[in-house]
N, C-alpha and C positions, 0 to 999 in steps of 0.2 A: 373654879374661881369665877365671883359672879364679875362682870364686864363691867365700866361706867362708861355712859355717853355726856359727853360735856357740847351744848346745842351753843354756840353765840350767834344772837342777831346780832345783822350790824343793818344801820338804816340810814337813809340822807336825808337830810334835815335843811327846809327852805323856812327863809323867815322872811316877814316884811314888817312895818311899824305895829302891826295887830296881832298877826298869826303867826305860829310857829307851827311847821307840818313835820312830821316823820313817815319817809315810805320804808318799805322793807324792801332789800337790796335784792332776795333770794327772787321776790315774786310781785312787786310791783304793790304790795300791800298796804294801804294806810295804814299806821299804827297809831299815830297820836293826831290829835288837831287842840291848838291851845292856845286862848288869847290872853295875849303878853301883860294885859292891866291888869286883868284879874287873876292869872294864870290857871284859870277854869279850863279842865280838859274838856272836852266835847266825844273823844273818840279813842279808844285805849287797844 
């Protein structure tokens, strides 16, 4: 019987009036960088 692996990121998330950041909790990892007018990600 074949096996499933179920991965959840979980990330913390800083915001100030422009930027929203997500790091990755496992490894210090940027995940996202997004500014809040345009909601334009920059970093995924």
């Amino acid at each position: 019987m074949a096996q499933k692996l179920r991965v959840i990121i979980k990330a913390i998330e800083l915001s100030n009036s422009i930027l929203t950041a997500r790091i990755d909790e496992m490894g210090a990892e940027l995940k996202s960088l997004k500014e809040k007018s345009t909601d334009t990600e920059y970093i995924w």
